[in-house]
FIKOL-425988 format. One record per residue (C-alpha): z, y, x. Coordinates in steps of 0.5 Angstrom, whole numbers, plus 500, padded with zeros to 3 digits. Example, Ala and Ser with C-alpha at 12.3 -4.5 7.8 and 13.67 -1.06 7.14 Angstrom:
<recs>
REC,c3,c2,c1
REC,516,491,525
REC,514,498,527
</recs>
This chain:
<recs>
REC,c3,c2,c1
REC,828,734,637
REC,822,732,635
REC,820,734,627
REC,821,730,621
REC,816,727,617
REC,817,729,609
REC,809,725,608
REC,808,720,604
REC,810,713,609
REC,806,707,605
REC,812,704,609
REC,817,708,606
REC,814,708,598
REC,819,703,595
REC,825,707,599
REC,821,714,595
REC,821,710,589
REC,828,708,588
REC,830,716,591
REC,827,719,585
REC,829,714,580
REC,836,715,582
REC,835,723,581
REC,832,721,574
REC,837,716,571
REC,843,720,572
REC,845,717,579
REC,846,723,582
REC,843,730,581
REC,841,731,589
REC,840,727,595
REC,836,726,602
REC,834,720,605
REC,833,720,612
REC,831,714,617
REC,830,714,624
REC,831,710,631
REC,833,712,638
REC,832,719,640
REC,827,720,633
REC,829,721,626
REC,822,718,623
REC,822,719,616
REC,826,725,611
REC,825,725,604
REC,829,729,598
REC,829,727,591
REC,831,732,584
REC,833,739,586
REC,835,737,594
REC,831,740,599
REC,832,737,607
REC,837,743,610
REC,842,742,603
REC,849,741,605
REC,853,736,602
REC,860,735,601
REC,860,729,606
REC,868,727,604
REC,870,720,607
REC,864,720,612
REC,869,725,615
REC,872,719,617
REC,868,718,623
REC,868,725,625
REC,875,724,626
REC,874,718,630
REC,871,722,634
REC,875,727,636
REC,881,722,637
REC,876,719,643
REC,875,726,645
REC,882,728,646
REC,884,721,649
REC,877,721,653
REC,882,728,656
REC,888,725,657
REC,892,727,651
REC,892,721,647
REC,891,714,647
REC,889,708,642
REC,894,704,643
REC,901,710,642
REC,905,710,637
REC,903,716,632
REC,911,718,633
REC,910,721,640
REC,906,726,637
REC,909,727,630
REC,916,726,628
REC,918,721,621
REC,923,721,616
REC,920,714,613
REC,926,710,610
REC,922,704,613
REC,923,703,620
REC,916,700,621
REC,913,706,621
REC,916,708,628
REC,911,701,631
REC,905,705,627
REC,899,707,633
REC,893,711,633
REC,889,705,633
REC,892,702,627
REC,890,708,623
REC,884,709,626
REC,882,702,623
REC,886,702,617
REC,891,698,619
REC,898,702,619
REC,901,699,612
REC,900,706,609
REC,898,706,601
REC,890,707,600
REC,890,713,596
REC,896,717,592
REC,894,723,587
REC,899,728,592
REC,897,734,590
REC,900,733,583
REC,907,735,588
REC,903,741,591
REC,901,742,584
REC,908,741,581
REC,910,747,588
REC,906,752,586
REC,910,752,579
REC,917,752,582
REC,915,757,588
REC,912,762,583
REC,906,762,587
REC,900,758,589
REC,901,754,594
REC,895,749,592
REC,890,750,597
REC,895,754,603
REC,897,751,610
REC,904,749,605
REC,901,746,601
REC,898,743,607
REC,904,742,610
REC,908,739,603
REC,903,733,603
REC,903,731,611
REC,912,731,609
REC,909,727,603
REC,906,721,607
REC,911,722,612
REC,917,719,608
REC,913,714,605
REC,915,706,605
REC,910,702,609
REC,905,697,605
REC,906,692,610
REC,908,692,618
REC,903,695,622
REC,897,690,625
REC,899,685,620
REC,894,687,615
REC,888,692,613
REC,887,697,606
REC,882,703,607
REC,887,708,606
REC,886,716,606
REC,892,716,608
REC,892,714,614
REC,887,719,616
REC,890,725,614
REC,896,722,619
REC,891,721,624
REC,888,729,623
REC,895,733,623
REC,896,728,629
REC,890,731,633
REC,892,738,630
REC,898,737,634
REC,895,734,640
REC,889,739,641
REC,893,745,639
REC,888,747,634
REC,887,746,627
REC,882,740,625
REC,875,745,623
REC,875,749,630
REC,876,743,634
REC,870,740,630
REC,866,746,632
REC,869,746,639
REC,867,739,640
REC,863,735,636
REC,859,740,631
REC,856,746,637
REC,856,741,643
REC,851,736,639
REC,847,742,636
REC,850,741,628
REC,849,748,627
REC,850,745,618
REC,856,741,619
REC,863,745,618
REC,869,745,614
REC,870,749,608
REC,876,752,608
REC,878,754,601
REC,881,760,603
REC,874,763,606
REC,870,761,599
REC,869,769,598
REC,865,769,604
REC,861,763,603
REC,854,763,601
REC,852,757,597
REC,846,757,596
REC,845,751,600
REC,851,747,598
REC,850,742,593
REC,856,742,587
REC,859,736,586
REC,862,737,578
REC,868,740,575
REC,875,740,578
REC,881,738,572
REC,886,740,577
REC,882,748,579
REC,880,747,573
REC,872,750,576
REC,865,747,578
REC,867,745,586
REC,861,748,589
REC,862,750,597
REC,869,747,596
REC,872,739,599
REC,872,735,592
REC,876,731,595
REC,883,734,590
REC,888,732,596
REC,884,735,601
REC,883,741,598
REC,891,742,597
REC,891,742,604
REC,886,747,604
REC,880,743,605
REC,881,741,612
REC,883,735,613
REC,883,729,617
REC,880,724,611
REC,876,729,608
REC,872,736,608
REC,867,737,612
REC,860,739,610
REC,854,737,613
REC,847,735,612
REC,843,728,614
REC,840,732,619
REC,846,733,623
REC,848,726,620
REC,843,723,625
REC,844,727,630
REC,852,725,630
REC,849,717,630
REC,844,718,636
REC,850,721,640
REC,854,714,637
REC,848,710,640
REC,846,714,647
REC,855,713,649
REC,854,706,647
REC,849,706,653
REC,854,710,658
REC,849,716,656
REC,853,720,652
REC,853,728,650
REC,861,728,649
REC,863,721,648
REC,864,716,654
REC,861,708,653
REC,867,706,652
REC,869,710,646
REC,863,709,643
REC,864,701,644
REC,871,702,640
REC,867,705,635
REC,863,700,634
REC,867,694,635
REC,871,691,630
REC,878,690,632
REC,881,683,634
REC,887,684,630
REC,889,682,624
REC,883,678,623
REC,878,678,618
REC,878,686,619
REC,872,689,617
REC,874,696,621
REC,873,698,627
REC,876,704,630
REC,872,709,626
REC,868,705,622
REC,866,700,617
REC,861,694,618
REC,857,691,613
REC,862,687,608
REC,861,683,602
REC,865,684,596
REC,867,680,589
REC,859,682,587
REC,856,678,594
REC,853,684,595
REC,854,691,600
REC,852,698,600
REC,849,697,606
REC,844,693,603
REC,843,685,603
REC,837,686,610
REC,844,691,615
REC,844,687,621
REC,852,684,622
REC,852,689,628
REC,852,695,624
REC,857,701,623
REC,858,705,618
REC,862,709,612
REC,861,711,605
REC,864,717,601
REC,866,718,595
REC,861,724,593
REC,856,718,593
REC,854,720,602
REC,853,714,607
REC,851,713,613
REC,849,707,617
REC,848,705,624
REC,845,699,628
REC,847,700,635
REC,843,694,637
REC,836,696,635
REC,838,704,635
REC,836,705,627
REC,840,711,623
REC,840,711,615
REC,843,717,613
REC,843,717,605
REC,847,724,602
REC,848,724,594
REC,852,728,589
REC,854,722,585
REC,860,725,582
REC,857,730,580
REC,857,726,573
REC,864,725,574
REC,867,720,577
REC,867,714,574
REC,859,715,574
REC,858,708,578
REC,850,708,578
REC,849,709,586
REC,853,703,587
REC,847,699,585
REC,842,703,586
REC,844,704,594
REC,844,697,597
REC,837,697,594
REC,835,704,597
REC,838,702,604
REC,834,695,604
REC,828,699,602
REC,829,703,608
REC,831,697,613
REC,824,695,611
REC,820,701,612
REC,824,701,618
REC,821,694,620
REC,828,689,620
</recs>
């Protein structure tokens, strides 16, 4: 891969601008911005005490990374988008509707499942009645998987969508089960090593003492751990599970972002590292069913809310996917003319109701798509 260039961009100036305004008005305290197209990441830039090569808590831009790994067990013959998740997982849900829930509708957000639910606070409410921690073990892990397994359905499968992490945490212990192995060395096995993201992991909690975090950037106080998270998922309910789940935990930085995006664009042409075209064809589309859905297999397209606007930016081509995270990362792909945006902040680390990047990222977004020449 060729270098990136840090220079002045006259193309990119009002993109540095907006970089460097976020890090003084208190959007967040460290970030990277990176552009590229095709093969070549064009242009990186980082604004207050982030340096290119700083790992972020990437959070639900995990989500992808999930994805992917699903579409890589289905490529091997293991699982299949259209399967009912109960083949794999068993339910104890008082609502019968669970049992018609598929891998695609908990790809695409689409199972009935609650968006989010504090679940920790029950692994919490354990470590008091064990007399141990239990917080951030494989039985906290294991406590919250029983959880979302015995929940009633929002809905009927298919019948309609609501981003729900929850689904995801269904669909990382389903791949666990699946591949037999935990979520963080089957990334490693088959995303992160084959595609050369050397950054890009989990943390699990229970290899902190062993963490250099020099390169990590913090996201804030933890009520719950009562301690700056720094090196650890922020994400509370990943982190009862150990801080390897399917809708949150990884780490990683936009270098390798790109990378991830660029094995995306090259599968959609048949040229594939690791994805074949068809999976990354799921990736990309968004599905059929309910419609309206904004959701394809993987990822999130450019939608508008109660504002008119969307975080993508107002100059997104419709055909682009992509994912935001809490922790105040996004990451953005035009398939059709191969653009990568990758932006990684650390929003919360002014605690999370601090909503400045959501104004500030479409404007950063559009300025890129700018510098970019859409």
């Amino acid at each position: 891969m060729t270098g990136f260039a840090t220079r002045e961009s006259p193309e990119f100036r009002e993109a540095v601008e907006l970089l460097e305004e976020g890090a003084r008005d208190g959007a967040y305290s460290a970030a990277v911005l990176l552009a590229g197209r095709g093969e070549e990441a064009a242009w990186e830039r980082s604004a207050g005490y982030a340096r290119p090569a700083s790992l972020f808590d990437i959070a639900s831009v995990t989500k992808p990374l999930t994805a992917a790994l699903f579409f890589l067990l289905s490529q091997e013959g293991h699982l299949s988008p259209g399967d009912p998740v109960s083949a794999v997982l068993p339910f104890s849900s008082p609502d019968p509707r669970v049992r018609e829930i598929t891998f695609l509708h908990l790809l695409s957000h689409t199972s009935g499942l609650p968006a989010y639910l504090p679940l920790y606070e029950k692994v919490m409410v354990g470590d008091k009645g064990a007399g141990k921690p239990i917080f951030g073990t494989a039985e906290g892990h294991d406590r919250i998987l029983a959880e979302v397994l015995s929940l009633p359905l929002s809905y009927a499968p298919g019948t309609a969508w609501e981003y729900s992490d929850l689904g995801y945490m269904l669909l990382g212990r389903a791949i666990e089960a699946a591949g037999f192995r935990s979520l963080d060395r089957m990334l490693k096995a088959k995303v992160s090593a084959p595609l050369g993201m050397r950054d890009t992991c989990y943390l699990p909690l229970s290899s902190l003492s062993e963490c250099e975090t020099g390169q990590i950037v913090p996201t804030g106080w933890s009520e719950a751990r009562q301690r700056e998270k720094a090196g650890e998922v922020d994400d509370e309910n990943a982190a009862a599970m150990g801080g390897v789940a399917g809708h949150a935990g990884v780490f990683s930085t936009a270098r390798d972002l790109f990378l991830f995006a660029r094995e995306v664009v090259r599968a959609r042409k048949g040229e594939g590292r690791i994805l074949s075209r068809s999976s990354a064809v799921a990736m990309t589309t968004r599905i059929s069913a309910p419609p309206g859905c904004p959701r394809t297999a993987g990822f999130d397209t450019p939608t508008f809310g109660r504002d008119g606007g969307s975080q993508s930016g107002t100059l997104a081509p419709s055909s682009a996917v992509g994912h935001l995270g809490y922790t105040g990362c996004s990451l953005w792909i035009d398939p059709d003319r191969e653009i990568t945006v990758v932006l990684l902040t650390n929003r919360v680390v002014h605690g999370s109701g601090n909503r400045k990047l959501s104004a500030l990222r479409p404007r950063i977004h559009d300025a890129v798509w700018k510098g970019m020449g859409t």
